[in-house]
Each structure stands twice: as C-alpha cells, then as structure tokens.
N, C-alpha and C positions, 0 to 999 in steps of 0.2 A: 321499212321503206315502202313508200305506194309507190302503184304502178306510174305517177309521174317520174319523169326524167330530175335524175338527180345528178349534183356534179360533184366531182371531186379533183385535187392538183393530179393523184395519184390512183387509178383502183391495181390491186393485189391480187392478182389470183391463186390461191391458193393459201391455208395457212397453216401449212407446216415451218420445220424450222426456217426454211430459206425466207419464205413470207412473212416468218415472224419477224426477223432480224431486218429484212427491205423491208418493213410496214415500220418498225421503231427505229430506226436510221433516218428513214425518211419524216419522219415526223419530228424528230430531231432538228431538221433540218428547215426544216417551218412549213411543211408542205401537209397539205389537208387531206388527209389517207385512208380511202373504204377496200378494206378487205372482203372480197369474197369465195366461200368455200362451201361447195358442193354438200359436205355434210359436216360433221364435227369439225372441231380444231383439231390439230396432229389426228387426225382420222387415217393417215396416208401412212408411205415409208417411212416417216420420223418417230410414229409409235412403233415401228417393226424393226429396232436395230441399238445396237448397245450403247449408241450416246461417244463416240470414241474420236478425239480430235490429234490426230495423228500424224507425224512427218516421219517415221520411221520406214513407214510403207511405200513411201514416192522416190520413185527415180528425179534425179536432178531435173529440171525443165520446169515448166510456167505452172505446172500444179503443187510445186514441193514450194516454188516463191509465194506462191498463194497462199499455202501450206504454213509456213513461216509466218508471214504476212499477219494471219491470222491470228495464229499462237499468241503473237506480240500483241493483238485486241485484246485474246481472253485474259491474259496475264500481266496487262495494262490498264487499260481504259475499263475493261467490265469486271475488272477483279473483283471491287467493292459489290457486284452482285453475285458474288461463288455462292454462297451461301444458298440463295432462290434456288441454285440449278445443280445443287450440289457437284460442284467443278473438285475437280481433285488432282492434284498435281501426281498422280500415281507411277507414271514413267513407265516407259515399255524395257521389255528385256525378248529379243529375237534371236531364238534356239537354232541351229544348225547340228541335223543329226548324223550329218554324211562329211567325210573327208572335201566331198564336190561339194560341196553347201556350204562349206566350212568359206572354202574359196572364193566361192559367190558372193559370200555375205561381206567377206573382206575386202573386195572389191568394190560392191555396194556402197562401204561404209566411207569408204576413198573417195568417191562421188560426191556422195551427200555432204561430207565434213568440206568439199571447196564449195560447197554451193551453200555454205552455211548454218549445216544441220551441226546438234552439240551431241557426240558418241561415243562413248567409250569403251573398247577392247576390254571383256571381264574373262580372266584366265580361269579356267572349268574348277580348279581350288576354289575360288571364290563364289562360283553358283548356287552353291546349299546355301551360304548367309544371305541371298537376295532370295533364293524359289526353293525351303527347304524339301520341300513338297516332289518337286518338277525328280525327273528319271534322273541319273548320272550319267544313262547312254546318250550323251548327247558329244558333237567333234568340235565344239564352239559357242560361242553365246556375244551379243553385242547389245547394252544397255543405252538408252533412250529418257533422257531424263525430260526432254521436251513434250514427251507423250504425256496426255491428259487422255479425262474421263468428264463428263456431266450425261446428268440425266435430261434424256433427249425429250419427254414430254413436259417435264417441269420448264425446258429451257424456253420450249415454243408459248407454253400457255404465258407464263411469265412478261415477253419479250412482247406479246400480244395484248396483254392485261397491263404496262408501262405503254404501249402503242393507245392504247383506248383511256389511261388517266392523260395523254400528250393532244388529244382533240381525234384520235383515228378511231371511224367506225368498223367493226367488224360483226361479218353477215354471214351466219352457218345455215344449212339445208337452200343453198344459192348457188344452185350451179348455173356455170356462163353456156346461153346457149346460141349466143353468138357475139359478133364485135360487131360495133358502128364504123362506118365507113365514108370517107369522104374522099372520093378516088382513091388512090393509094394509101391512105392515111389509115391509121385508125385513131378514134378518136372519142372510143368509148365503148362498153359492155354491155350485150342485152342478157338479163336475168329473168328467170320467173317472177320474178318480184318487181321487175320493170328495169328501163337503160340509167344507166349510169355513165354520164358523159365525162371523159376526163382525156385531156392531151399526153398524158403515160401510162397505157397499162405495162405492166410486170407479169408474165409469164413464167408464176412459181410452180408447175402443178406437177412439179417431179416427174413419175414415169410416166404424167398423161400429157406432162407437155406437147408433144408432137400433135395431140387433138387439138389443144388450145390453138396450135399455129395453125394447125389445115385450117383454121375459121377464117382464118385472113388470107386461105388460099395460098400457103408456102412452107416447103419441105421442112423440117425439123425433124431429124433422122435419132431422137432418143427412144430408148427402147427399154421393155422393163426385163431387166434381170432377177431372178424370184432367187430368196436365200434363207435358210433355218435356223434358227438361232436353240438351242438349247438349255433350259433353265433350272439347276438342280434346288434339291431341298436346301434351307440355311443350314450350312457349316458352321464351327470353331475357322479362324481365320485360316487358310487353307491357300490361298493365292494371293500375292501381296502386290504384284506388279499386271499391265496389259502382256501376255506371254504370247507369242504367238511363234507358228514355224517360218524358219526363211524362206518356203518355197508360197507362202504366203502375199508376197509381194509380186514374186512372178503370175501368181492371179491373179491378181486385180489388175494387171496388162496383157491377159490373154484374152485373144477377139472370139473364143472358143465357144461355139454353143452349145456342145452339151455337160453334163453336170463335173463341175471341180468342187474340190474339198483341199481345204488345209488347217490344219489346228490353229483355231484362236480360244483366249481361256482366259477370263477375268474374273474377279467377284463383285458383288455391290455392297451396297450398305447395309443394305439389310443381309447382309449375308449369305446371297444365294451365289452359285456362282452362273455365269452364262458362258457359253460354250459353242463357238462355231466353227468354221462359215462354212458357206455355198454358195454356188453360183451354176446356173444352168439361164439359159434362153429356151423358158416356153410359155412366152405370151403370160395373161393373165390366169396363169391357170392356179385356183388357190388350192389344190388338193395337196394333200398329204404326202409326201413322199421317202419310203422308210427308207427307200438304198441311200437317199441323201442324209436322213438322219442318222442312221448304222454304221454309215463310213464316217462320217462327224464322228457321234461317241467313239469307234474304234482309233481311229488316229486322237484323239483326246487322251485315251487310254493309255498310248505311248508315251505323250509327257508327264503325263499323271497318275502314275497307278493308281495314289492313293484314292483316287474318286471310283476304283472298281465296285465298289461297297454302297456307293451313295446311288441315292435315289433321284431320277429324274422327274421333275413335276409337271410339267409342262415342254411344248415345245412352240414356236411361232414363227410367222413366215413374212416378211417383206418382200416389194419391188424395188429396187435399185434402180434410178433415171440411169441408162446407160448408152453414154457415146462411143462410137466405135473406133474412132481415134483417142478416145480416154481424159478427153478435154472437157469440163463442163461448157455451155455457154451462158457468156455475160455479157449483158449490153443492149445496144439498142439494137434494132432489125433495115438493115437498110430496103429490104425488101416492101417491108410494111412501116413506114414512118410513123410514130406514135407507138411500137410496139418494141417490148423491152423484152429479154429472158435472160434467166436466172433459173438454170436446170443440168440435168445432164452429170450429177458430182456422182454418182452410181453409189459408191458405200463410202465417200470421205462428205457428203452434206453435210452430217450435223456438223464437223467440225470446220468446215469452211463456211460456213454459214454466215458470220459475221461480217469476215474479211469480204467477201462475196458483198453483202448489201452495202459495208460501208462505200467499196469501190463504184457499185450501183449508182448509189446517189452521189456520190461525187460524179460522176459524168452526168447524170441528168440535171443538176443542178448547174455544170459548167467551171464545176471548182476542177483542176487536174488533177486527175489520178494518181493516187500511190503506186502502182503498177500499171504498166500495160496492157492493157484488156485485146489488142489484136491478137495474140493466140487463140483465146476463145472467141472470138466475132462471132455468128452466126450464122456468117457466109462464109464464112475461112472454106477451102480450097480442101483441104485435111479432110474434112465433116462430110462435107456435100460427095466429095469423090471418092473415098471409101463407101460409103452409105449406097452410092448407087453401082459399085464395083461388080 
C-alpha cells in the first residue's frame, strides 16, 4: 500500500485468531476486508496458548451461550476445515481432588447441564480407562465430551490465508498509529504505510486493545494478564483427554492480581505434552518467572506422576486480553461510531473466536444476531464500573 488513502468495507486490527475469523467471516459476507497487524500474523496471544475450545470451564451466563454457540461453528459449519487446524474432538475430563471440590464440581455440573452444556458423572472406577496415567488420589472426576483442541497458529494463518483467496488484503509490520475521524466517528486508520479509510474498523488487538481505543479517545478497561505454558519432550501416548483441576475454573473468574496456578495438562500431535496455567497481573512484563513455573510443574505432578521422569523443553509465556468482569467485548462502540471491538476473551479467544466474528458481522451487516451481544457492549455498566472501582 502507498502512502495514498486507501479504502476498504472493513479494516482489522489485529490478526490473531479473533482477526482472523472477523476478517474471513466478513469476507464471506461480501465485504472488502484490509487487515492490519503491527508485526507478524498470530505474532500476539494466539501463538502463546494451547489452542483449547472449551465449555467446561464457564459458569452458566453469556460467555458459556457463546461458548456453546461457538462449538456448534466448529463442529458444524467449519468441520469440513478440521483438518487445516487440526481440530480434535478430544473432550475434557475435570479432576476434583478434595471432598470440597468434589462438591463444587457437582454443583458446577448442575448449572451447566440447564444451561445446555453435555456432562457426564464418571465414577473414580472408571478413570484409569479414560487418564490411565492421571493419580488415583483424586474424590471425583466429570467428563466433557464438548471440549475440543485445534491448533491455534495454524487456525489463524489458515482462516487469514481463506480471508486473502475471498478478495481481503492483509498487511503485517503496520501498526495503527492512529484513527481518522469525523467528529465522533471514526472512519478509518492511519498506518505507517498511509490511512485507510473505511466505515468499520474492528478492534482485534487482544491485550493491546485498550491502546487501540484510547486512539479514539475512550476507556476500554482490557488488560493483559501474562501466563506459562509448559512444553515436555514427545512422549508414547501419555494423556488422552483436555485434564485439568476443578479449582481451575474458579481461575479464570478471579479479579485476583497476583500469581494463580491450577493444573491444566494435555498432549498434541506431535506428542509433546503442555502443561499449565497461570495467571498473575503484571503489566507487559515478558521475564521469566520460575515461582510460576515450579508451582505449574509441582501441581502437574500431582496428577501425573508419571511425567516425574520426563523432560521439559521449553517453556512460553502469553498475555490474556482481560476484562475485569470476565466478559469479552463485542460489537460496535457507541462512543465512537464507526468503531467495532472484538477483545477481552482473556484465555477462552481461540475458542470463541468463531462464534465471536460470525455474531460481528452479522450486526454489522444488519442481519439479526444469533445471540445477544448486550452483555458484552462496550459500554455495559459491569466494565466501565468495576474498571474504575
């Protein structure tokens, strides 16, 4: 692109998975679509996290309908592409190792099965045949057959490479260094590369969303949450399912800033296995941090002895977009007319990804929505007044 003004139905920012999935949705949709991304493709959060499309982990409410929502894409309408992004129906199995966890989890399960989730009670007899691997000390187990896997870089390049054979350009080392403006409006993107006029931009840029919106002069309270993922040598098959502990889900809904851990444990294809999480609030700080990696492996350990022996090869670290009421946002910005976002999913993006852009464009296009996008507004009430508490 020269520095002349270029125009587009649609520009993207960002293009990780969320960008990927808004840029080939909308393109779909017959809209002329320029992505642009700061540096690489999947350069962001979407290369720093295990690819995990999950309903197992959400409490009943507008993110577990999303959640759903979603699922019914991958295992619908995109199946015929499992293969590009290697999608894997692997299905989750979430351990409780405590009497009180046991209870939790029961409870939990009670929830999700009225709100639509498919779960099944697997009596502690029956857990060697699903995780021969996994400890015996465990007071419960509840399997998840809706839980999938894809790989989260293949998903983006893919999703983005289908987006650029449909007529959409995409533009890496282009970062936005500002928006065009027509009083409240925005109404297009200025680049190093020069403005790109278009009556929708999209607001994908994960955990730097909040910058992209101060450009237009208004709050967008996502924040990055930094997390470790763990990568052992290729194993003999060793973990068969998504495994992860019950107190698991209780993280990913605590406002907590400093460092949490809970066992998550899966394998890939190629047979390494990964091994997490984390979650701590400190800024972009990309250093290393063993206490987070030490309590990872040790709590691993507890489900797993058999990985005592095996070797770690690596480790790596992502930011999580994180909202402080636990809502991504979707939709357009009443604040700034012309201005859309699609951010905020903290560690369930890859897997909302889909449901997320097709809902996008169906509102910008004017077609009604499969769900209701007022939970995550932009301006919801929830966001803005926790954010400034």
């Amino acid at each position: 692109m020269s520095a002349a003004r270029a125009a587009a139905d649609v520009v993207v920012i960002g293009a990780g998975a969320v960008g990927a999935a808004v840029a080939w949705y909308a393109t779909r949709a017959g809209l002329s679509v320029t992505v642009v991304e700061r540096g690489a493709i999947v350069s962001g959060s979407s290369s720093a996290c295990e690819g995990n499309l999950l309903v197992s982990d959400k409490e009943a409410g507008p993110e577990l309908d999303l959640a759903l929502y979603s699922h019914d894409l991958w295992a619908g309408e995109l199946l015929e592409y499992r293969e590009l992004w290697e999608f894997d129906f692997k299905g989750g199995l979430v351990v409780a190792s405590t009497d009180a966890g046991q209870a939790g989890l029961a409870e939990l399960t009670v929830r999700q099965r009225a709100a639509g989730v498919v779960v099944d009670d697997v009596p502690l007899t029956e857990v060697p045949a699903l995780e021969p691997h996994l400890t015996r000390d465990i007071a419960g187990a509840a399997y998840y057959p809706q839980d999938c896997q894809v790989q989260p870089v293949l998903l983006a390049a893919h999703l983005l490479r289908m987006a650029r054979e449909a007529g959409a350009t995409v533009l890496t080392d282009t970062p936005v260094t500002g928006l065009v403006r027509s009083g409240d409006a925005v109404t297009g993107v200025v680049t190093g590369r020069g403005t790109i006029a278009a009556p929708i931009v999209v607001n994908c840029a994960g955990a730097w969303a909040g910058e992209v919106a101060a450009l237009a002069g208004i709050s967008m309270p996502v924040f990055p949450r930094r997390g470790f993922v763990l990568v052992t040598e290729p194993l003999p098959p060793t973990v068969f399912h998504k495994v992860y502990a019950g107190e698991y889900v209780a993280s990913t809904q605590s406002s907590d800033a400093g460092l949490q851990t809970s066992t998550v444990i899966e394998s890939t294809r190629g047979g390494t296995v990964l091994i997490g999480s984390s979650r701590e609030r400190v800024g972009f700080d990309r250093a290393p941090s063993l206490p987070a990696i030490r309590e990872i492996a040790a709590k691993a350990l507890r489900l797993y002895p058999a990985l005592r022996e095996v070797s770690v090869m690596r480790s790596y670290l992502g930011f999580r977009p994180y909202c402080l009421d636990h809502l991504p946002v979707i939709g357009d910005d009443p604040r700034a007319p012309g201005l859309w976002h699609a951010a905020g999913h903290e560690g369930a993006g890859i897997g909302l990804s889909v449901g997320t852009a097709k809902l996008l464009v169906q509102a910008m296009t004017g077609v009604p929505t499969d769900l209701d996008l007022t939970p995550f507004a932009a301006d919801r009430a929830t966001l803005q007044e926790v954010a400034h508490a």
